[in-house]
C-alpha positions in Angstrom: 137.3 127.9 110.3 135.9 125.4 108.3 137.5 121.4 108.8 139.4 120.2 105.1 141.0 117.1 104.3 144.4 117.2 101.8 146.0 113.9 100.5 149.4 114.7 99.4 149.0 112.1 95.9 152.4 112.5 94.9 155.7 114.1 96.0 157.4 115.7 93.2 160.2 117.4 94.5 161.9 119.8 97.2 162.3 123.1 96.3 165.0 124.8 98.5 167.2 121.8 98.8 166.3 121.4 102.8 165.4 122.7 105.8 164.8 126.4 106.9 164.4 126.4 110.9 162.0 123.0 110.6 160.5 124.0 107.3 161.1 123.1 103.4 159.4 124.2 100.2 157.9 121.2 98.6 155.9 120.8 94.6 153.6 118.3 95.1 150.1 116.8 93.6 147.6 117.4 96.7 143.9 116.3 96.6 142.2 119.0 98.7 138.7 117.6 100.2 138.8 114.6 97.7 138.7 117.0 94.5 141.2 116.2 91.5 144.8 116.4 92.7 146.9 119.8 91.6 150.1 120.6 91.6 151.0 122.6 94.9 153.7 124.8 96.2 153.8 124.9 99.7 156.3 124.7 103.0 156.0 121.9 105.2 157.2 120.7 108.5 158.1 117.2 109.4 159.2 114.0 106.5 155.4 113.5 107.3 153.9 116.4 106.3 152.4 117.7 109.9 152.4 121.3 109.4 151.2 123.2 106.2 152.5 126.9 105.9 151.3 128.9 103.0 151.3 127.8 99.4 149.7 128.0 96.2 147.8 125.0 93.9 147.8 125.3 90.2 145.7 123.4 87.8 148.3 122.0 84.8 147.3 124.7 82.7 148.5 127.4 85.6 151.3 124.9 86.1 152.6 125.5 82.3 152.1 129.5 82.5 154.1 129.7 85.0 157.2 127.8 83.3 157.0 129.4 80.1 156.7 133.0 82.0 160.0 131.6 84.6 161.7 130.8 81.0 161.0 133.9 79.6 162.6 135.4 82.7 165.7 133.3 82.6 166.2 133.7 79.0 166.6 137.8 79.6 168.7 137.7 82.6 170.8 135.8 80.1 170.7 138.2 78.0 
């Protein structure tokens, strides 16, 4: 597997409000191999950021889809 670098640029928020056995859900901006920071959805262990698990990285573009299409989805369970 090829080596990468990641810079975490900015740490927006946690996303499930703590830990799950070591891990938490964090949105951040993260540089991957000094390209343009995105926003990125990922769990983490460690206040350092030591482990990655899966995530995804979205562009600000993706980043807006995906609020208007979780408000649209809000807005009918309200219904």
């Amino acid at each position: 597997m090829p080596d990468f670098k990641f810079e975490v640029t900015k740490e927006i928020g946690s996303l499930n409000g703590g830990e799950t056995r070591g891990w938490h859900k964090e949105l951040n901006m993260i540089s991957w191999n000094d390209a343009e920071p995105k926003y990125d959805i990922r769990t983490w262990t460690g206040t350092e950021h030591e482990r990655m698990g899966k995530g995804i990285s979205l562009s600000r573009d993706e980043l807006i889809a995906l609020r208007d299409l979780i408000e649209q989805e809000l807005a009918e369970e309200s219904e």
